[in-house]
BARO-57184 format. One record per residue: residue in one letter; x, y, z of N, C-alpha, C in turn. Coordinates in steps of 0.001 Angstrom, whole numbers, plus 500000, padded with zeros to 6 digits. Layout:
AXYZXYZXYZ...
# end
This chain:
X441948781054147760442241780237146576440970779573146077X439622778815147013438907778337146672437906779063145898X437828780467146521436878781583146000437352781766144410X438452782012144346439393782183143089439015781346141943X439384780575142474439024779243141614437693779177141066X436715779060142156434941779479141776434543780242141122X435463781671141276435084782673140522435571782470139031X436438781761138535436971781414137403436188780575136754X435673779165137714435223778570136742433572778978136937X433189779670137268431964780106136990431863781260135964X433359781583135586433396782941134619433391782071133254X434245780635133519433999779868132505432758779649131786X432141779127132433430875778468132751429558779217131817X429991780688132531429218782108132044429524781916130484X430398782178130120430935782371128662430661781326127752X430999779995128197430376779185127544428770778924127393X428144779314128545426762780161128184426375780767127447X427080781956126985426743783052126481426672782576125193X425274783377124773425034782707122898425925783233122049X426773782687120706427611783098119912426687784373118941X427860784892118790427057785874117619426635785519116829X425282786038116085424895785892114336425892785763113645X426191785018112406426474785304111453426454786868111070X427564787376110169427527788420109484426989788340108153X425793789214107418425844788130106051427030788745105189X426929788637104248427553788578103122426745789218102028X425908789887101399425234790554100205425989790254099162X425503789927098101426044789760097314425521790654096123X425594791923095711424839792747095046426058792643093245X425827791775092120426810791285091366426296791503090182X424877792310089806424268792778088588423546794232088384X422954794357087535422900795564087421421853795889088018X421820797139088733421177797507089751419299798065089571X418430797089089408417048797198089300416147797003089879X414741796641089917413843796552090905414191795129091585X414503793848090989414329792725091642415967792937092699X417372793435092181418359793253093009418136794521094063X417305795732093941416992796396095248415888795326096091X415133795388095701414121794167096893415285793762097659X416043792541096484416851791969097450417729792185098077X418369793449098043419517794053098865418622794285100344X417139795393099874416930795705100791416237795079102080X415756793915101306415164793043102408416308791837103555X417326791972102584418092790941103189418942792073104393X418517793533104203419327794390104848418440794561106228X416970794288105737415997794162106929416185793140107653X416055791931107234416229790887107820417468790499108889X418942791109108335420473791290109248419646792000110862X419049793169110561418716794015111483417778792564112665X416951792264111666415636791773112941416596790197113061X418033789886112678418332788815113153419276788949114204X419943790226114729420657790472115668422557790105114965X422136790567114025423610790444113452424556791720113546X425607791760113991426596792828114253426490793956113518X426751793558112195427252793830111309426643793623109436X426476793908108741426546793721107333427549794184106095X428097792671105612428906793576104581428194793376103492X427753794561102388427354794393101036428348794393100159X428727793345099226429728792994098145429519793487097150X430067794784096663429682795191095600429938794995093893X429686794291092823430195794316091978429052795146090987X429160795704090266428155796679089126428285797430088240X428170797515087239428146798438086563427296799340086614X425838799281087256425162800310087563424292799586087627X422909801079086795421518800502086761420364801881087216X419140801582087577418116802561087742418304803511088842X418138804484089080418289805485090218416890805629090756X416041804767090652415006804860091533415525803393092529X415857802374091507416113801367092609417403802013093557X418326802445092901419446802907093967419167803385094884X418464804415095114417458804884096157416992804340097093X416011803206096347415476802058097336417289801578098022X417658801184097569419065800316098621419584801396099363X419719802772098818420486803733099795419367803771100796X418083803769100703417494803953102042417206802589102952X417266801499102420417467800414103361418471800695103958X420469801422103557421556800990104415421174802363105572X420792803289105324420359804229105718419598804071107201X418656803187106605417153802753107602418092801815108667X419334801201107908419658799842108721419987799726110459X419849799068110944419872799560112698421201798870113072X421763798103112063423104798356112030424489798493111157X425343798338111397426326799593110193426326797862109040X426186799237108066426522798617106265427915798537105983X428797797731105626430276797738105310429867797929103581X430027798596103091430238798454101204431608797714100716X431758797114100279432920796075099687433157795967098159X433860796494097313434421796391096174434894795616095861X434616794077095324434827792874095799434502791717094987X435292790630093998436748790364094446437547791564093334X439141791012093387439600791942092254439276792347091164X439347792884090102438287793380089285437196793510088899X436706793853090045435182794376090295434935795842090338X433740796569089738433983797564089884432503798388090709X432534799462090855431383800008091735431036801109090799X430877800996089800430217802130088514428849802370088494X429177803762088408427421804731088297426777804701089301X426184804058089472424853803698090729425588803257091985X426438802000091607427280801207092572428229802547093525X428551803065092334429346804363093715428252805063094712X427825805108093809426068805885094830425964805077096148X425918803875096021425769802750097010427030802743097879X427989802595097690429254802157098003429103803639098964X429339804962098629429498805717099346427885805979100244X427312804948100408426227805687101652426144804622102501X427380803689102019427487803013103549428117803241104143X428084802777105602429257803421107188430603803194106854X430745802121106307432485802080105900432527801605104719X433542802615103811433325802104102296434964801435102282X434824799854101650435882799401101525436296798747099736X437139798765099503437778798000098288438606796862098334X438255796388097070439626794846097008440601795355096216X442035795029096291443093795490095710442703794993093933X442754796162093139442433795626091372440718795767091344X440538797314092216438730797249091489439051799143091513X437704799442091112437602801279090989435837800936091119X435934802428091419434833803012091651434705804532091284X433335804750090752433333806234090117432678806024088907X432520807313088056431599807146086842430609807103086896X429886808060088250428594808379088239427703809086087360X427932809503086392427536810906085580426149809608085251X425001810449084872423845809980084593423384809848082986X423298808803082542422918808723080997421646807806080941X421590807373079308420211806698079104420720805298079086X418837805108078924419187803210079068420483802663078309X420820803172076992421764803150075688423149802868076111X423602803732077094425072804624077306424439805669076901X423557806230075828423544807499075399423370808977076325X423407810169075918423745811316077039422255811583076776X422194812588078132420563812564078006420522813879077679X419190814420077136419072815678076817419798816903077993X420017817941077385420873818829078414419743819121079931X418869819547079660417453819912080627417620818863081480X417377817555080872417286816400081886418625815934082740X419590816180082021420972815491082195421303816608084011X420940817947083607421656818470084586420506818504086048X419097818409085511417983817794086794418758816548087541X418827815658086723419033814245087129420480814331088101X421639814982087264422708815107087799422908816033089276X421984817063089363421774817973090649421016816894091724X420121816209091399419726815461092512420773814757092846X421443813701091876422356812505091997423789813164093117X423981814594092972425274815327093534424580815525094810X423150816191095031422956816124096372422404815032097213X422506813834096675422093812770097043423616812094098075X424153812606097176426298812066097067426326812914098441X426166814449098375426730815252099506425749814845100416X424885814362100815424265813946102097424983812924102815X425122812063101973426058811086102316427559810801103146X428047811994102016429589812077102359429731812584103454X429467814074103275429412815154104693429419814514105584X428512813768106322428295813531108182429517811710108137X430095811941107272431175810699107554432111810777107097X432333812816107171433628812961106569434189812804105601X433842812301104506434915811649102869434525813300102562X435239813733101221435571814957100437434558814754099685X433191815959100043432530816366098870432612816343097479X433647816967097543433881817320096170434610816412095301X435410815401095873435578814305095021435138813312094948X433363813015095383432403812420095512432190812843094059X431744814362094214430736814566093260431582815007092039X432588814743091876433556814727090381432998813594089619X432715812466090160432056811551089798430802811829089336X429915812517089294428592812607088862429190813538087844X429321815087087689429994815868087056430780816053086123X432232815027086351432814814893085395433448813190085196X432160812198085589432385810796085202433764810391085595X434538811095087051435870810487087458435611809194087789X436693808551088075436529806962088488437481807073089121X438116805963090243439148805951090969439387804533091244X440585804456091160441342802957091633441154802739093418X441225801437093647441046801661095407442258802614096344X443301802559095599444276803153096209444323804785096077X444072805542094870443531806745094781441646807254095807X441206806128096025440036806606096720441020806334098159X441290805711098483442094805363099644442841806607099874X443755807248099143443992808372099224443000809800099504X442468809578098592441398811025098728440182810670100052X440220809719100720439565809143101884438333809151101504X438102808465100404436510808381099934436409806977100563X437394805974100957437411804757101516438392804973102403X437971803599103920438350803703104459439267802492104716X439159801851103932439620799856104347439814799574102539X441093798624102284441392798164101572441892797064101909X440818795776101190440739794578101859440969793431100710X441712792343100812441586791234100103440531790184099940X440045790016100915439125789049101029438456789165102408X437485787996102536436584788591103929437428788057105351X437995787322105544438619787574107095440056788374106994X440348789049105966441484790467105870440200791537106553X439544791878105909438294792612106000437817793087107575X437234791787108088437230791612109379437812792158110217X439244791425110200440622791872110631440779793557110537X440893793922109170440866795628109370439779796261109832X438245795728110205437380796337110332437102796327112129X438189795360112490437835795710114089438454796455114815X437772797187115791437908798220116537437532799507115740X437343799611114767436939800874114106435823801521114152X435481802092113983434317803569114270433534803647112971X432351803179112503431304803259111581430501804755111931X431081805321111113430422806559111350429091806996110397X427888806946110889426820806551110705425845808046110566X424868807657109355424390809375109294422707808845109732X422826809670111129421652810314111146421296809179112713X422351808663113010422880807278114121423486807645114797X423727807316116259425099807052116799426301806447116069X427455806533115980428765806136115900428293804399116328X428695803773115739429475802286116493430851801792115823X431276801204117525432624800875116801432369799229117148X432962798867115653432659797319115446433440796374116021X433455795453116360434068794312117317434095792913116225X434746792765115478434852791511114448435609790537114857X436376790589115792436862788886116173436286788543116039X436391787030115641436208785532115886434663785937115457X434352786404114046432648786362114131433112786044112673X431735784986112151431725783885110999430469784873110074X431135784738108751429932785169107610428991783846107202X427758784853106219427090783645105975426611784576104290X426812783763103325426702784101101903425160784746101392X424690785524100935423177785661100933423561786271099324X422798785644098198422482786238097000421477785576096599X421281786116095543420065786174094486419706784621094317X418148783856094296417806782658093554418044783010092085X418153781566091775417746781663090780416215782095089773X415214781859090503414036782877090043414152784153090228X414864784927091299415136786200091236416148786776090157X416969785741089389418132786098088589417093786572087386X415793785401087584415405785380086242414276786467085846X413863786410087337412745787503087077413698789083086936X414932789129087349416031790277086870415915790553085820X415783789646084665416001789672083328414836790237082873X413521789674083231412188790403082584411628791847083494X412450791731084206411689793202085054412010794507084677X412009794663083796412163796040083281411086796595082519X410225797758083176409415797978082495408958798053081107X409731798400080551409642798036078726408859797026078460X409887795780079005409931794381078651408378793664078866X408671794449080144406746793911080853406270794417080348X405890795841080081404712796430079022404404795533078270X405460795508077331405463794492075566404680793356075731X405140792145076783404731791184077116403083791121077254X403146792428078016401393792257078689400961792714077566X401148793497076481400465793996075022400460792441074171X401691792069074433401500790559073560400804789564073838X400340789350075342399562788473075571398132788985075417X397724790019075937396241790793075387395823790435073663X396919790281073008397015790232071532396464788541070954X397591788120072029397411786459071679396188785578072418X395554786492073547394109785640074054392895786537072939X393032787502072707392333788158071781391947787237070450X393256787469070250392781786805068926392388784980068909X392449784544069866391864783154070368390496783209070607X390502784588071227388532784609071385388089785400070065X388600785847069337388190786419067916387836785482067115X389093784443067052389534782912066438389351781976066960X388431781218067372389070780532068115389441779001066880X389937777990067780390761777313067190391950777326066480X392936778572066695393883778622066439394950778103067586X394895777963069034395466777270069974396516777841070146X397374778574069147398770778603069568398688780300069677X398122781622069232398282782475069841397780782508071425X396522781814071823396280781700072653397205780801073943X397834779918073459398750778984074209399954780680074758X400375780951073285401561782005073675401171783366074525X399908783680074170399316785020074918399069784821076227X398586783690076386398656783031078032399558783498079180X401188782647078213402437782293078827402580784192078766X402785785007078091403288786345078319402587787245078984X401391786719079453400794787661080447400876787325081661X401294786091081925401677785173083017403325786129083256X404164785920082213405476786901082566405270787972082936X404175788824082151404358789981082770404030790380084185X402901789308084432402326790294085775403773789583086717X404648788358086629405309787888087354406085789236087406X406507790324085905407431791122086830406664792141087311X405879792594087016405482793831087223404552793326089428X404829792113089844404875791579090983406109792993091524X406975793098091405407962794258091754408093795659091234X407759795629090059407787796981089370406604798141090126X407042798675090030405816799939090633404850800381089076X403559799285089447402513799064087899401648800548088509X401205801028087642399907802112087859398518801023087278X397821801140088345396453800240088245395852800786086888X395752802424086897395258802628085957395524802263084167X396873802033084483397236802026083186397032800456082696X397124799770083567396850798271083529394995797976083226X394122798852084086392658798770083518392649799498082220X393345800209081495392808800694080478393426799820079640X393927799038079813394581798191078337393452796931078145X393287796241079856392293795259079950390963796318078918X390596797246079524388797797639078834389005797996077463X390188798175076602390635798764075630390405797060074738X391021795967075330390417794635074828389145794204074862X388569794555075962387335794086075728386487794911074842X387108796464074619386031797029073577386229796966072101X387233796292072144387596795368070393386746794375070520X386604793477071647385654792151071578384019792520071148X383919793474071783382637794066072239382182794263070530X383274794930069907383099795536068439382194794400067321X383054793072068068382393791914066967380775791303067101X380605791536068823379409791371069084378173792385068074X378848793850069039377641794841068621377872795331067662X376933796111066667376849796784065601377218798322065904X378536798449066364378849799955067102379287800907066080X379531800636064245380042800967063488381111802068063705X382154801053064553383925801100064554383790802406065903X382949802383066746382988803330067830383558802690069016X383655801602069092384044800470070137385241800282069744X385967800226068496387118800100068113387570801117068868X387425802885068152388136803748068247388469803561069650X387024803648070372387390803726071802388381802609072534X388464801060071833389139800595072460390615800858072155X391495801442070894392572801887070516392960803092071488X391955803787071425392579805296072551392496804393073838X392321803103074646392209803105075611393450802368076000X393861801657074809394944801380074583396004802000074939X396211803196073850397315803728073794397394804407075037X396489804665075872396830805436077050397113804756078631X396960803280078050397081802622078957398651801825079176X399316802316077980400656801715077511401102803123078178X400771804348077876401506804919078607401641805505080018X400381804817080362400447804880082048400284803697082736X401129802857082045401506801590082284402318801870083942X403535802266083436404822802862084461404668804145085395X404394804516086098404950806148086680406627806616085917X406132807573085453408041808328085233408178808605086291X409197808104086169410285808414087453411633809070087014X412324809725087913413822810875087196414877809392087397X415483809937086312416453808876085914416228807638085602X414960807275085403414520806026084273414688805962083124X415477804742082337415939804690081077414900805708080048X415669806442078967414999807009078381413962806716077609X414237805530076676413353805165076053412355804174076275X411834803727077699411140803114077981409523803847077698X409276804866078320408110805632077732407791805566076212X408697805780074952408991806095073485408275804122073339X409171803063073770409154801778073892407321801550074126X407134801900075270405781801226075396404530801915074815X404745803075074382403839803952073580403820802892072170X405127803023071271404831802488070319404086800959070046X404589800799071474403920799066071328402565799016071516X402163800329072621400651800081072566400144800634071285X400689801699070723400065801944069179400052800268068534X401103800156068040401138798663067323400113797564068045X400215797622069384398841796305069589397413796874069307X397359798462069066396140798481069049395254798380067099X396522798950066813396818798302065001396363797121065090X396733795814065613396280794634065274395263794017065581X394653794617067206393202794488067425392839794830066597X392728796147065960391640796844065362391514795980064028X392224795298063364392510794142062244392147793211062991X392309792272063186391720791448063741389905791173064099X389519792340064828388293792999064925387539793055063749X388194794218062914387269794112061336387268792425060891X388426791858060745388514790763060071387285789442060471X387830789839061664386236788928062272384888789348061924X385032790662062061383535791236061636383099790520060093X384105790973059301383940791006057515383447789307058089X383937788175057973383866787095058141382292786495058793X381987787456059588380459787464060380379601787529059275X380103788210058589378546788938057762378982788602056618X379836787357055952379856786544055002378765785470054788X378355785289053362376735784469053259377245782503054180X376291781548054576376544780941055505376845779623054344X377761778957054406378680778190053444378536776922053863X377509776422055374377169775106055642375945775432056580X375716774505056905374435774039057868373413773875057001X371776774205057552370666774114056971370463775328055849X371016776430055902370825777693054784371088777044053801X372457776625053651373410775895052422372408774403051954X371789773800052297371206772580052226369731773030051284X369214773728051999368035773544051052367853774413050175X367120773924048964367458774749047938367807773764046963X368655773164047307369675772156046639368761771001046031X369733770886044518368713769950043496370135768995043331X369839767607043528370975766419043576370128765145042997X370784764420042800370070763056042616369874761610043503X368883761224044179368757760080044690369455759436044314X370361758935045208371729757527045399370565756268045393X369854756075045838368749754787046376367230755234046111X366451754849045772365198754790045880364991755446046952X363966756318046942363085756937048462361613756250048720X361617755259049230360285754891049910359946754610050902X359787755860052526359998756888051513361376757340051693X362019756565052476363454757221053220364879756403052252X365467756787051937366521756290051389367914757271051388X369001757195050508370358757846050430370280758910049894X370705760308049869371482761036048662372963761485048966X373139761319048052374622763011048189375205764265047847X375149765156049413374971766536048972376323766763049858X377551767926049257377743768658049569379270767676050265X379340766944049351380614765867049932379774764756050858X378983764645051034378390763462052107376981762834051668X377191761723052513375909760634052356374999761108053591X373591761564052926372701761619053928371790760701053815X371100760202055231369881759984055270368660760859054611X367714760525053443367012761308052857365497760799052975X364190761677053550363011761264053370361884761893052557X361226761475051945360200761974051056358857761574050997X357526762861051112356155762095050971356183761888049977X356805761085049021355781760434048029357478759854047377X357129758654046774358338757575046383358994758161045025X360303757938044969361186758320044056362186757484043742X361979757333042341363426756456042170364709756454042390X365807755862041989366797756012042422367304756828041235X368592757705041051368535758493040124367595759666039611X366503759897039779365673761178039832366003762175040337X365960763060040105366437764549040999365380764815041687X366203765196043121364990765814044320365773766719044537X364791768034045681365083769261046022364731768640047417X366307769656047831366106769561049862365005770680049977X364102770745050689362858771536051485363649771914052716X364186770589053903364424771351055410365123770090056045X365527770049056862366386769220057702365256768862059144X365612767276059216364908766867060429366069766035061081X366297766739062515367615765905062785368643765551061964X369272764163061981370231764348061080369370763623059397X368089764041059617368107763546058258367812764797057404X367389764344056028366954765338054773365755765475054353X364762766280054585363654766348053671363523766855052818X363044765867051369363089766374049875362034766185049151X361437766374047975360864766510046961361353766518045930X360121765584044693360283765768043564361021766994043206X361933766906042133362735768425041523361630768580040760X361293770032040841360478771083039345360712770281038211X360203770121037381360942770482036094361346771605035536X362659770923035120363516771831034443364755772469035346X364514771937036422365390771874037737366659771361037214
# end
């Protein structure tokens, strides 16, 4: 009995020892699917791994988004060292285009009662359909991307890839049927509840079967600077920005004292590099826009007659378009987008440029050029230093030899801030 007893409460003892599990997180993936919400799927998918957490569920809500970022998240759940739950989640939420892409390449794909998923077929940034050539490239990868997936975890090929093909969609209870899902869940401790003891069948992994009692979530989504940098990270957007700010410090060092292109050209090159911090930038295309400005600057200095222009416009335009890498299935008109903009910024350097020039080599309208020459009349007596007024102002005026007040004198040259003059000619 005493042994008994010992052995019990030392089994106690043990257990209350034993450290509680991680948290499970929670992902919260609730916009459209681009460079800043892959980072964050995929890092927070790294981080579950190196925190010793069971489990991950990703919450899916989307209408879609880029198929290069989708990629990036299918290979984080992929990479993950432990199983991805996908969650369709809360009721009318849906897992469209991309989101199905996602949803089906995790270990257990689940839904909330009142969501669908499906409507993979591949289009442009628009909604619009993409050319036939491209549509069926894009769509052959996107189908064998789907059948890698499905295959080694069992769901039906082929009504995976109806979805890419012919834009099917499915309610949770029709995927539930066709076993494209495996769990249809209300909320997260229903979820739990159906997800324990079950078998995550895992590609390219061992099998694990999950153990969810009594284990607590923990919420993980987007900051708010990540919401925001969401909004400007799209290559387009950043191109434009970084053409607009090149535009607006330009013309501050062309101009200066205008303050406010320069104030604004500042702030948008500051946005851009903040997104292109995530975007996959080509260095090159980023140095040719920088040397493409400086050889407009260069234009006002040297006498290159418009060779510094040309060259800085072609360095331009080629730097707008190797701003981005193409990538398959990047909105269509982002390439069309940043071409025209680098044409158009290089239009306004090149104006700007002349304009400054013409303005250079206009005759000089103040200082000492404008001053002498000039026939005015003594305000005061000169003996020999006294007043005149030239040119809107009262100067200090000196003269070798004395002059009345009222007499006309001629400026000769400037000494400091004063005037040196002479008797006027006659007939002056």
């Amino acid at each position: 009995m005493r042994s008994a007893a010992a052995l019990a409460l030392f089994g106690s003892l043990a257990a209350s020892a034993a450290p509680a599990a991680a948290p499970v997180p929670v992902i919260d993936l609730n916009s459209e699917i681009h460079a800043v919400s892959a980072r964050f799927v995929a890092q927070a998918i790294r981080e579950a791994g190196t925190s010793g957490a069971p489990l991950v569920i990703l919450r899916i809500d989307t209408p879609g988004g880029r198929l290069d970022s989708t990629r990036e998240i299918t290979q984080a759940i992929l990479a993950s060292p432990v199983p991805v739950v996908g969650w369709v989640a809360p009721s009318g939420s849906q897992a469209a285009s991309a989101g199905f892409i996602i949803l089906m390449s995790c270990d257990i794909a689940a839904m909330a009662p009142g969501t669908n998923a499906g409507a993979a077929s591949p289009v442009g940034a628009g909604g619009e359909d993409l050319p036939k050539t491209i549509s069926k490239k894009v769509g052959e990868d996107v189908s064998a991307l789907l059948r890698s997936v499905t295959e080694p975890r069992g769901r039906p090929v082929d009504d995976a890839v109806k979805a890419v093909t012919e834009a099917t969609s499915y309610s949770e209870t029709e995927a539930e049927k066709r076993k494209l899902i495996e769990v249809i869940a209300r909320d997260i401790p229903d979820l739990l509840a159906r997800l324990d003891g079950r078998t995550a069948r895992r590609v390219g992994k061992p099998d694990a079967v999950l153990k969810t009692a009594g284990l607590t979530t923990e919420r993980k989504e987007m900051t708010r600077r990540e919401r925001f940098l969401g909004v400007i990270a799209s290559p387009a957007l950043a191109g434009i920005l970084f053409l607009v700010g090149l535009v607006g410090l330009y013309s501050e060092l062309s101009h200066p004292g205008g303050i406010l292109p320069g104030v604004l050209g500042a702030i948008c090159l500051v946005l851009a590099l903040f997104a292109m911090s995530v975007l996959p930038v080509n260095g090159a295309g980023v140095g040719l826009l920088v040397l493409g400005a400086l050889f407009f600057f260069l234009e006002i200095k040297f006498a290159s007659h418009g060779v510094l222009a040309i060259g800085g416009a072609v360095a331009i335009v080629l730097g707008g378009i190797l701003l981005f890498p193409d990538r398959a299935g990047a909105p269509r008109g982002e390439l069309a987008t940043l071409t025209a903009g680098a044409v158009t910024t290089a239009a306004i350097l090149a104006m700007l440029s002349f304009k400054a020039l013409a303005a250079k080599r206009l005759p000089d309208r103040s200082g000492v050029g404008v001053l002498v020459g000039q026939v005015v009349a003594a305000r005061t007596a000169l003996s020999p230093t006294g007043k005149i007024f030239v040119d809107g102002a009262l100067w200090e005026a000196r003269s070798s030899e004395p002059i009345a007040a009222g007499e006309l004198v001629e400026i000769v040259g400037l000494d400091g801030l004063s005037v040196l003059v002479r008797p006027a000619p006659k007939g002056a």
